[in-house]
N, C-alpha and C positions, 0 to 999 in steps of 0.2 A: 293500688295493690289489691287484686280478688284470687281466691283461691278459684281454681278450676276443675274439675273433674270430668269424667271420662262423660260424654256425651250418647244417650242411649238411643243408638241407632242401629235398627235390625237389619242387615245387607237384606237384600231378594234371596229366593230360594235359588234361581239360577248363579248369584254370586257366590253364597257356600258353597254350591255344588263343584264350580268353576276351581275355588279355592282349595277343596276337598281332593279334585281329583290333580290339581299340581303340586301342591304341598304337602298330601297324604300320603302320595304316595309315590317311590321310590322308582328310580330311572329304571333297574330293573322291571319292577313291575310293570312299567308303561312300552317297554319295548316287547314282552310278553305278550301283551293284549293288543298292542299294533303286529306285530307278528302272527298272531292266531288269524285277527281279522282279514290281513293280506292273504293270506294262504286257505286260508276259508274262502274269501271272494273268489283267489284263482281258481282252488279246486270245484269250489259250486260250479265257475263258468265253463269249465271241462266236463264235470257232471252232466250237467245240461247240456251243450252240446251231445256228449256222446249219447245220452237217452235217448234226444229223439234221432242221431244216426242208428241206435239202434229198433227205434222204433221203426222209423222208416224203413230200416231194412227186413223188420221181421212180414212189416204189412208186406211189401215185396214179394217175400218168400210167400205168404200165403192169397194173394193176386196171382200169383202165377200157379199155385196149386189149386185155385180154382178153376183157371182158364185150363189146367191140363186135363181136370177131372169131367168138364164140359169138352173139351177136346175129343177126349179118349170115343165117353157118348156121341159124338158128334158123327165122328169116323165110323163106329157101330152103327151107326144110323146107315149113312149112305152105303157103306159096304154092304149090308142086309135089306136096306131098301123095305124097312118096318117101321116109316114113320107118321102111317095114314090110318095105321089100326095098331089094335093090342096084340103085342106078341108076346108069349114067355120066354124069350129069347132076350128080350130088351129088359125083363124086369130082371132077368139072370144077371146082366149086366149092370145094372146098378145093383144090383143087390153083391156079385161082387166087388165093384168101387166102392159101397158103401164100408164094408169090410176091410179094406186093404187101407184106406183112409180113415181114421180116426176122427179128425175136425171134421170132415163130410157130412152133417145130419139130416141133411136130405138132399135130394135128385128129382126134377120135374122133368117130363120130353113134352111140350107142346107144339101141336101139330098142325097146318094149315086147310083148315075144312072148307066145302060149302057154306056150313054154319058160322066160320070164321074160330079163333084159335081156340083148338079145344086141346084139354089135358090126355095126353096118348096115354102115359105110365108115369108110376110116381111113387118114391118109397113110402109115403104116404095116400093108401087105398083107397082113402075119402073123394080124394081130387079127382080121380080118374072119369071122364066124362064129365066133367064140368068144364065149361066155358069159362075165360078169361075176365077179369073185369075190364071195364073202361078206360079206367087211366092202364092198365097193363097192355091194351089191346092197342090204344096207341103209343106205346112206347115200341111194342114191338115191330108196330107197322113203319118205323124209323129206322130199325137198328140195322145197320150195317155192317160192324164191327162186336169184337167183345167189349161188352161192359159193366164191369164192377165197381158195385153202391153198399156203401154199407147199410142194414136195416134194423129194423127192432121190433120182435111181435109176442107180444105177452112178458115185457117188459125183460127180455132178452135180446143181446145182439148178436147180429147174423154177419157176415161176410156176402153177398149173391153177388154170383156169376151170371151175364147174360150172353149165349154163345150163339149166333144165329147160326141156321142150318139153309143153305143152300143147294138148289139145283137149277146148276147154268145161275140167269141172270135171278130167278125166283125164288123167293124166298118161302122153305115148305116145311121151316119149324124154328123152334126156342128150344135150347135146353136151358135149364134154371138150376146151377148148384149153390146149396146154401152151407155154407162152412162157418164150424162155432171161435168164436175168437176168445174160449176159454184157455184153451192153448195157450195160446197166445200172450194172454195175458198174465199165464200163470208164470211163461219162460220171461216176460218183461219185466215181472215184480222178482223172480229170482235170480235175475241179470243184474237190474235195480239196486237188490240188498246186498251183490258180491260186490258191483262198481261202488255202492256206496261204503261198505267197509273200508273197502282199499283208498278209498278218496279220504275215510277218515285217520286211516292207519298216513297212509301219506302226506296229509296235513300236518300231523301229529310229529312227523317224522321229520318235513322240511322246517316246520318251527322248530325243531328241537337243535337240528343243523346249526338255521341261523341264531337261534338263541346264544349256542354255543360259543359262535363265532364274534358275536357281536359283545357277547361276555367277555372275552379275552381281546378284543381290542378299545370298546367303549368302558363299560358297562365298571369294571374291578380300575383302569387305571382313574378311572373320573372317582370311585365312591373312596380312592384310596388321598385324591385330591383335595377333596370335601371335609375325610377325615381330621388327615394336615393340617387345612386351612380354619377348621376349628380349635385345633391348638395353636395353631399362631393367634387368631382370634382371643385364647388366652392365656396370651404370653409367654407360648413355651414354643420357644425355638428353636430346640433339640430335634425337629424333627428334617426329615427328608423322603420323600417321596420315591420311590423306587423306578426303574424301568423295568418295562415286561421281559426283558434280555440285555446281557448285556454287550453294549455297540461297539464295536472293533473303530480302532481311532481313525479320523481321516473321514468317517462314513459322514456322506452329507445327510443329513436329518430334513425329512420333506412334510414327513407325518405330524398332522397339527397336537394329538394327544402328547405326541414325544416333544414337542417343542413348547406346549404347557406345561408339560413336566420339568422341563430344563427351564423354563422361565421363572415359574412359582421356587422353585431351588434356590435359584440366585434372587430373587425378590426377598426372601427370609433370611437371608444373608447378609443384604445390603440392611433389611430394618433393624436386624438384630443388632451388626455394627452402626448404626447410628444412634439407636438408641442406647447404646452402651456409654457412645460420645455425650450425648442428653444426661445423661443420670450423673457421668461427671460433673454439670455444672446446676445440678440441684435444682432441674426445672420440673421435673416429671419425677411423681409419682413410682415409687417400685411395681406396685402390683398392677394396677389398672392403665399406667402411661398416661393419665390424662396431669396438665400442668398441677404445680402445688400450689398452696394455700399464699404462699409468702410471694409468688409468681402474680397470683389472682391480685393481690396487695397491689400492685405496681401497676399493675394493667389496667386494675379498673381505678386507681387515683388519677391516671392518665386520660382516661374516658370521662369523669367526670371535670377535671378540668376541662373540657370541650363544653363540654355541659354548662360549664357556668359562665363559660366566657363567650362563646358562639353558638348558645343556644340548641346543640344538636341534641337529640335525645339520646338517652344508654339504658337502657334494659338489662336485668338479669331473671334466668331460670335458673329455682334453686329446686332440688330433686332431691329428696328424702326414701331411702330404703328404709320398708319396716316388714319385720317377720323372718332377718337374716341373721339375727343377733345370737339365738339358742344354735347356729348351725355348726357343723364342725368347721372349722379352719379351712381347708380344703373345697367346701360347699360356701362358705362367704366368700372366697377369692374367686369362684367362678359366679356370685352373684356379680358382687363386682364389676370384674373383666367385663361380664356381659354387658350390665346395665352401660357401662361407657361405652360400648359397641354400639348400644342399641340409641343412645345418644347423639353420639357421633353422627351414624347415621342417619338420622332424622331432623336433623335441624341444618343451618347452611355451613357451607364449609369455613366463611367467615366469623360463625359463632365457636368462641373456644371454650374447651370442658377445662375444668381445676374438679380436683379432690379438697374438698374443704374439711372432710368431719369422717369418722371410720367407715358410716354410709350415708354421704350426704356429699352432692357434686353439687355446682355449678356451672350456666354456660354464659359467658358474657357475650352479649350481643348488641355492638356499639350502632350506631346509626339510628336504634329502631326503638320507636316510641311505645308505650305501655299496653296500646292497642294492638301492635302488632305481636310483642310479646305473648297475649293473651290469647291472638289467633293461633301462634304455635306449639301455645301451651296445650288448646284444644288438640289441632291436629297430632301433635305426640301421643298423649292420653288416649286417643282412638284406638294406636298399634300400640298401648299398652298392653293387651291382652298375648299378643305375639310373644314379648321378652317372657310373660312371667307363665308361660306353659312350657319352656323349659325345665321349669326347677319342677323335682320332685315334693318340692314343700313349698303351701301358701306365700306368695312373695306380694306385697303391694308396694307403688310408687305415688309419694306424692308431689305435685307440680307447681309450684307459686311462683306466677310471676312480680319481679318488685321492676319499676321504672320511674326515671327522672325526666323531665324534657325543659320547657319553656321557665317554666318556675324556679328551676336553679337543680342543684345538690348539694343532700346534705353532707357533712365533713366526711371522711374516709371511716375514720375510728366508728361510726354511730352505723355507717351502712355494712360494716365487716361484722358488727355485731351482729348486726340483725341476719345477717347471710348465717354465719356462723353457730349465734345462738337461736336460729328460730327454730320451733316445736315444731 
């Protein structure tokens, strides 16, 4: 016979956590945060999407207002036939484009010389009469089509247009349009903050939907379930579970919440009436259901006879409530109730509970020797902490296993005592 106590073992940080977030907190709550998160994924992948559909299409729009703006110069060019010298005719012309265009911040006409590609005209007066660089001069001598790159110079970016200028098969200029993608990206960041509003307003809006929905079909019949079934848990059988409407007769029932409801109904029904039958013949307990004192009597003189005659071992766990004695009436029956729930459930279903004393149970456990006893004494004592965070007041349990095996047992009267009067 050793006394046992709760063994102090710290879970991992990821097992509180684990435990924190299913037992802390509330079905509601977890269909909330899976619902934000769904709909937040959906909407980011819309978002997304759509940004760079709109990205791509704003580049679009201004790839092609470059290629117009080289266009336009291009057409001036060969219709005037000014693209071998300086005219004021040519810088009118960009100097109108420049104007009419806003992104445009600058216009080059390079020209095919003797010298090889020199700067005809240019909204910037510096270039004029300056030659090409190297890597420009082959680029040009390639270009056959228009082509736009985007650039970057004094830690600014550019949009350039490369438009070549043709006569017959010869090629006898560049024009170069450089267009600012401030624009641009000033209409991207405020396309951006309206799609993103709306993506949050609609987030906000489809979670709130399904929350709705899911509330009125999961979420109130389950917590009204749970309620219930902690009253029956102690011992109050008055109650009944509602339906979310009520069903017109003949209706087949497909819906698995409506068919837990109408289960757990008649399940509290059937214990209620058997246990009514139970309490007639003075086995069980009023408050708690677990066997009586005078049941435990019979039961375990029966187990030690095994004991003495075929050698089998019997065990018992005796369990002492202390700190429920100053509670009211009310707050000791739901210690109680509990603690024999909490019993129950943790030992095997072959081990049976007796109320022995106002707070002092036992569970007779035939078969199993003092060792084993002791391993379950452990294991209980571990989710000791589970029953007594219930109670709004300090509750402690204590656990002693007593067992008999090989060596016999001692008479009935000498082991009731010790169940009955131990400290």
């Amino acid at each position: 016979m050793n006394d046992v106590n709760a063994t102090d073992q710290r879970p991992s940080r990821l097992a509180r956590f684990r435990s924190w977030v299913l037992y802390t907190t509330g079905l509601q709550a977890k269909l909330i945060v899976l619902l934000v998160a769904a709909t937040c994924m959906v909407v980011g992948a819309l978002y997304w999407f759509s940004y760079n559909s709109m990205r791509t299409s704003l580049e679009s729009i201004y790839v092609q207002r470059a290629e117009s703006v080289a266009a336009i110069i291009s057409k001036s060019i060969q219709e005037k036939d000014y693209i071998l010298y300086y005219s004021a005719e040519l810088d009118a012309d960009i100097n109108r484009l420049m104007e009419r265009y806003e992104s445009v911040v600058g216009i080059t006409v390079i020209g095919v010389t003797a010298r090889g590609f020199l700067t005809i005209a240019s909204s910037d007066p510096t270039l004029v009469g300056a030659l090409v660089t190297a890597e420009e001069r082959d680029r040009f001598s390639t270009l056959r089509d228009v082509s736009v790159a985007p650039v970057r110079l004094r830690d600014v970016s550019y949009l350039r247009a490369y438009y070549p200028v043709f006569s017959g098969p010869d090629l006898i200029g560049v024009v170069v349009a450089d267009m600012s993608l401030d624009e641009q990206a000033r209409a991207i960041l405020r396309l951006s903050w309206q799609f993103g509003v709306a993506s949050v307003l609609g987030c906000l809006l489809l979670a709130g939907c399904l929350y709705l929905a899911l509330r009125g079909i999961v979420t109130r019949p389950v917590a009204r379930l749970a309620e219930a079934m902690g009253a029956v848990a102690r011992r109050k059988y008055d109650v009944e579970v509602k339906q979310a409407s009520k069903r017109l007769p003949g209706t087949r029932v497909k819906d698995e919440i409506s068919q837990l409801i109408d289960g757990f109904n008649l399940m509290t029904r059937v214990i209620h009436s058997h246990e009514q039958e139970l309490l007639k013949l003075v086995v069980l307990d009023e408050v708690t259901g677990a066997y009586t004192l005078d049941h435990l009597r019979a039961e375990l003189e029966r187990e030690l006879c095994k004991t003495r005659r075929y050698k089998h071992p019997t065990s018992v766990l005796i369990t002492t409530i202390r700190g429920a004695e100053a509670a009211s009436e009310e707050d000791q029956r739901t210690v109680l109730t509990s603690t024999a729930g909490f019993l129950v459930k943790n030992l095997r279903n072959v081990d049976v509970l007796f109320r022995v004393g106002p707070f002092r149970f036992a569970s007779l456990m035939p078969e199993t020797p003092l060792a084993g006893a002791t391993v379950a004494t452990g294991r209980v004592c571990t989710r000791i902490p589970d029953l007594t965070a219930e109670f709004p007041f300090p509750v402690e349990l204590e656990i002693v296993p007593l067992g008999w095996g090989e060596e016999g047992a001692p008479a009935i009267e000498e082991v009731m005592r010790e169940i009955v009067g131990r400290a």
